[in-house]
Every structure is written in structure tokens, then in C-alpha cells.
FILODO-207436 format. One record per residue (C-alpha): residue in three letters; x, y, z. Coordinates in steps of 0.001 Angstrom, whole numbers, plus 500000, padded with zeros to 6 digits. Layout:
BEGIN
AlaXYZ...
//
This chain:
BEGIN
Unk320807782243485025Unk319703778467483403Unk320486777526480479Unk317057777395478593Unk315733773898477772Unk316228774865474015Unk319310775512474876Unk320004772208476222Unk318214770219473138Unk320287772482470462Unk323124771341472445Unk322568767871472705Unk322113767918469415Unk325113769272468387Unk327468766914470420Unk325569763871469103Unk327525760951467851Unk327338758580464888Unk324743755376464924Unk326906752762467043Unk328952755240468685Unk329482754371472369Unk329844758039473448Unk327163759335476025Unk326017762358476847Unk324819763058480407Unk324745765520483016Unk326173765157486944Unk326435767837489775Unk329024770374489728Unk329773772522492908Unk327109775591494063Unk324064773882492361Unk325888773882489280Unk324743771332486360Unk327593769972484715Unk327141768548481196Unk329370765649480035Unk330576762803477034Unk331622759357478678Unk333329756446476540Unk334525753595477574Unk334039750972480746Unk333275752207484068Unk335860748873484978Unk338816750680482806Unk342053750135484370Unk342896753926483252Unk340660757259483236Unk341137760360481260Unk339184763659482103Unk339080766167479672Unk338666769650480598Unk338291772341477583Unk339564775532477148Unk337564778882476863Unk334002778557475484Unk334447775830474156Unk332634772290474360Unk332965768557474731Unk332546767974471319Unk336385768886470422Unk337537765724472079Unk335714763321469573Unk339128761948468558Unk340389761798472049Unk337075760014473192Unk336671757397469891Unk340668756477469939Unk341288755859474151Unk337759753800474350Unk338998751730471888Unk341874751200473372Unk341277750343476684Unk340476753673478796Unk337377755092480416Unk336827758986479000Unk334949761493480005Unk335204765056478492Unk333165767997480520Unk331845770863479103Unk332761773513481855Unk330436775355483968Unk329131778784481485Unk329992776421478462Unk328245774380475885Unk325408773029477594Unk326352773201481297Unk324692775816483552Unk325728779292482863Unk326087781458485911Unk326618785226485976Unk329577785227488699Unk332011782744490350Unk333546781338486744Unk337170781786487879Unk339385778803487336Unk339253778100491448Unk335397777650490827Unk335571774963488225Unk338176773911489976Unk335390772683492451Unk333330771367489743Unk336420769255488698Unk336311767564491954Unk332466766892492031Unk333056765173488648Unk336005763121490034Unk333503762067492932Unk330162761790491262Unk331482759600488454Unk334170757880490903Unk336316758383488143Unk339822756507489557Unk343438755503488291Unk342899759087486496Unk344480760908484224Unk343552764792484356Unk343776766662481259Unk342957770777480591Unk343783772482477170Unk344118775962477436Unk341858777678480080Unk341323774214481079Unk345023774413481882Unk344384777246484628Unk341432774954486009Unk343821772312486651Unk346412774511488308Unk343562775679490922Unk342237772327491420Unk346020771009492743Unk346003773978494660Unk342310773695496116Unk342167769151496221Unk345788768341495736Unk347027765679493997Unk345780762951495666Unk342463761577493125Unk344965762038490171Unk347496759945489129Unk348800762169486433Unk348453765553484513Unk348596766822480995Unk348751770700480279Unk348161771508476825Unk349327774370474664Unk348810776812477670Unk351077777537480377Unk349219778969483833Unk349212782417484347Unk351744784683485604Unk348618786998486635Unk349590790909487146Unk353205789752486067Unk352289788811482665Unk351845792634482212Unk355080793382482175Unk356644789926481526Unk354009789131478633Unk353030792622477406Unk351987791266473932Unk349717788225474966Unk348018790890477315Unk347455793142474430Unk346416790501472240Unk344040789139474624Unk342633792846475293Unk342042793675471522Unk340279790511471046Unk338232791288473974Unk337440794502472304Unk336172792479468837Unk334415790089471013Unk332430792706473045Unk331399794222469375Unk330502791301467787Unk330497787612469261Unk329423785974466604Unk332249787314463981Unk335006786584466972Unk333497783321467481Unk334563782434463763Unk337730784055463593Unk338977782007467272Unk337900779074465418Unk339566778765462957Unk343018780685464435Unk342755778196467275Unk342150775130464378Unk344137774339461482Unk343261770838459858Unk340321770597457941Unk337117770682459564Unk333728769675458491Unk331162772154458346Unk329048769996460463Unk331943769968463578Unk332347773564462699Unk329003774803463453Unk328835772460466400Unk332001774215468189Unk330363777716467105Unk327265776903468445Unk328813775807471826Unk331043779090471872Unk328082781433471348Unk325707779925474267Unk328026781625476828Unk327037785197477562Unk329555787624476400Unk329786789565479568Unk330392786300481469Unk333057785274478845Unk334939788436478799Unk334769788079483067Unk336447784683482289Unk339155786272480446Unk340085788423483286Unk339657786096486244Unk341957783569483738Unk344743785750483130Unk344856788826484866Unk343861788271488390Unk346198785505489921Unk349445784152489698Unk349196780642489441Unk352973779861488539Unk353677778738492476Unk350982776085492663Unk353072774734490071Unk355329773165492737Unk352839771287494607Unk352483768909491131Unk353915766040492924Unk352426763234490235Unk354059763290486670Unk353234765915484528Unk352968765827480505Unk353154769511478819Unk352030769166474771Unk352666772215473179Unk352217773516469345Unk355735773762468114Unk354144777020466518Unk353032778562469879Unk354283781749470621Unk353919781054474404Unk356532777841473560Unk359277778607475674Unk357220779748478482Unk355474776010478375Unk359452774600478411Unk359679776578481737Unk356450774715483149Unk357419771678482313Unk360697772140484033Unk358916773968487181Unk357008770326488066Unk359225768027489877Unk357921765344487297Unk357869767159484466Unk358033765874480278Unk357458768322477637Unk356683767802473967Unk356202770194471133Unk353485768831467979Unk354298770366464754Unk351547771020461967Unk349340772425465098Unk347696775421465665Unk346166775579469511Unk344015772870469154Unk346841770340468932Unk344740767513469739Unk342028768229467376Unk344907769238464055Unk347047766200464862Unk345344763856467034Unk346945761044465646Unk350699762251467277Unk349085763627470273Unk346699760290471109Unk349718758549470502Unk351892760863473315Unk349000761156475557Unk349007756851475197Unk352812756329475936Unk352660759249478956Unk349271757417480671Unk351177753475480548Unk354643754575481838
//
């Protein structure tokens, strides 16, 4: 299914960027004939990349901080939104983390993005895991995992009961009314003040995936695979940022120490979306972590 060319213009619209902004908006090739919408700041020449990969229905536009501050200060930045999402091509099967995986790595190559920094917040956290275990580690020269630690798959069940029974209610809501869950995730998964304008943006983005195909993300996410062993085969340095109010903290400790190269940090005053509540600390981490 194609994202209508509405679709596309409401989008486009909604990511758009002050007068004199250097932010652009274009789209490149993703894997299986998927169209991959994206934000670029910065010089092509940088001598450092960062690749942004979002978590669950949610767009390009959250990065604005992350894509104003590292342009200015030196970096090439491109933030995707991922196939299903925001105005990339929605597809009604293969949306498992091991198929954006793919996309990932058309991105890498399309944009010859190099000296590259990969980052994925949340869900975008499982799409890294599967693209080390699909491409390796070779394009990347380091990784951030943010305020998500990769699944434990069927284990979770009994080793996370209550994240799989939080996930599974909110299913449940989200099934009944997308539109209502869209709001609430909001604005549990952000806690600084946000402008009505960004707001509507990042509830826009969240509502042009289908609900079927986002609940089928959910699963394929969480449930189906146990991603814990690619964590091994991280054989670059590896930044964890975690909300020091996360209730999957200590399991984000144990990633960090599961990569051979592994740092962790906590951000206080941060809900999920610890870049967006306190990007200020986290630009700053994210900064120090990309020049060691």
C-alpha cells in the first residue's frame, strides 16, 4: 500500500523547518522498493555522521534539536523516518526490525553516509540490533542505544511479565481508538513542554501508520526474537542513554555491560524521549561519546 500523495504533502508539511533553516527533506531508496523519507543537516564533507533512527510510529521531526545543534557544530545528520512511518512508504507485511534493518543499510549506501555514528531510540534500538546482525559493524564507527534495551523475545514473558502486559493493554486501547492512544503515548513518552505546533506534527506522523500494521510492529519488536545475543557481535563502542526514570533501567545497565565497548549513562528530568526533554545533556553526551 502507498502512501497517498496527500499524505506525503501533509507530511512534508509537518516536518518543515524555520526560514534559514538548513534542514532538508528528501526521499532515497530503502530495500524491497521501499521509499524512504528523510531530514539531512549539515556538509556532505563532515568529518563525522550521525543517523538517526526513531522509535515506533514516530517521525523525523523529533530530532529537530539533534539535527539544529550537531550541524552547527560540525557533523553531517540525517534522521529517517522508518519504513510504515511518517511519510515513508507504508507496507502491509515485512516491518520487523530485520527489514528496516535493510533499509538502514540502503541509507548508509545511497547517501554514502561515512565516519558514522548510528543512533536508534526505542524501536529504533531493535533496528540497530538486526542491522549488526544482518551488515555487521563494518559502515559504523559507533552506536548509541537509547532508552530501550533489545528484546529478550519469548523470554521477556517470563523475565519481563509487566512490560509484556503493559505493552498488550496498550495494544488493546490502540486497536479501539488510535487517535486517543496516539495522545496519551505522546505525552507519557514526552515530558518538557511542547508546542502545540511540534505536538500535532508528531501526532500527525503517528496516525499515518495503519493500526493493524502498527500493532504487527509491536509483536515482530518484542515478542518474536531474542535479540540479546547479537549483542556480542557490537565490536565498535557502544553509548547506552537511558532515562534515569525508566523502569527498564537496570536492564539497559546489563546492555551496556553485554557490548565489549560498552558506556552507559542515565539523564534525569526525562521521560522516554530523553533527547527531545533534555537535549541539552544528551547533545552534549552524544558530542563527547562521537570525538573520543
Amino acid at each position: 500500500m502507498k502512501l497517498s500523495c496527500l499524505g506525503i504533502l501533509l507530511l512534508s508539511a509537518s516536518v518543515s523547518v524555520p526560514a534559514g533553516a538548513a534542514t532538508r527533506s528528501a526521499f532515497t531508496a530503502g530495500a524491497e522498493g521501499v521509499r524512504i523519507h528523510y531530514l539531512e543537516a549539515g556538509a556532505a564533507t563532515a568529518p563525522r555522521t550521525l543517523l538517526l533512527i526513531p522509535g515506533w510510529r514516530v517521525s523525523a521531526v523529533i530530532w529537530t534539536r539533534q539535527l539544529d545543534y550537531f550541524s552547527a557544530h560540525g557533523y553531517r545528520v540525517v534522521a529517517i523516518d522508518s519504513r510504515s512511518q511518517g511519510a515513508s512508504s507504508i507496507r502491509s507485511s515485512h516491518n520487523a526490525p530485520e527489514d528496516r534493518a535493510a533499509d538502514i543499510q540502503q541509507v548508509i549506501a545511497n547517501l554514502r553516509l561515512t565516519h558514522l555514528v548510528l543512533v536508534g531510540w526505542s524501536q529504533g534500538s531493535q533496528d540497530v540490533a538486526a542491522y549488526v546482525h544482518r551488515f555487521g559493524t563494518t559502515a559504523v564507527d559507533r552506536f548509541v542505544l537509547v532508552d530501550s534495551p533489545v528484546s529478550g523475545g519469548p523470554a521477556d514473558f517470563t523475565d519481563n511479565p509487566g512490560l509484556i502486559k503493559a505493552i498488550v493493554q496498550g495494544m488493546a486501547i490502540y486497536a479501539h481508538d488510535p487517535r486517543a492512544f496516539a495522545d496519551g503515548m505522546l505525552h507519557r513518552i514526552i515530558s518538557a513542554p511542547t508546542s502545540p505546533e511540534m505536538f500535532a506534527r508528531l501526532r500527525q506522523a503517528f496516525l499515518m501508520t495503519p493500526t493493524d500494521t502498527g500493532i504487527s510492529m509491536q509483536v515482530q519488536d518484542f515478542f518474536i526474537t531474542d535479540r540479546r545475543p547479537i549483542l556480542a557481535a557490537f565490536d565498535k563502542p557502544v553509548l547506552v542513554v537511558a532515562s534515569a526514570e525508566s523502569p527498564l533501567l537496570d536492564a539497559q545497565k546489563s546492555t551496556a555491560a553485554a557490548v565489549p565497548h560498552g558506556q552507559f549513562v542515565s539523564i534525569t528530568r526525562a521521560a522516554h524521549a530523553v533527547f527531545f526533554d533534555q537535549p541539552d545533556e544528551f547533545n552534549r553526551r552524544l558530542d563527547e561519546f562521537a570525538r573520543q
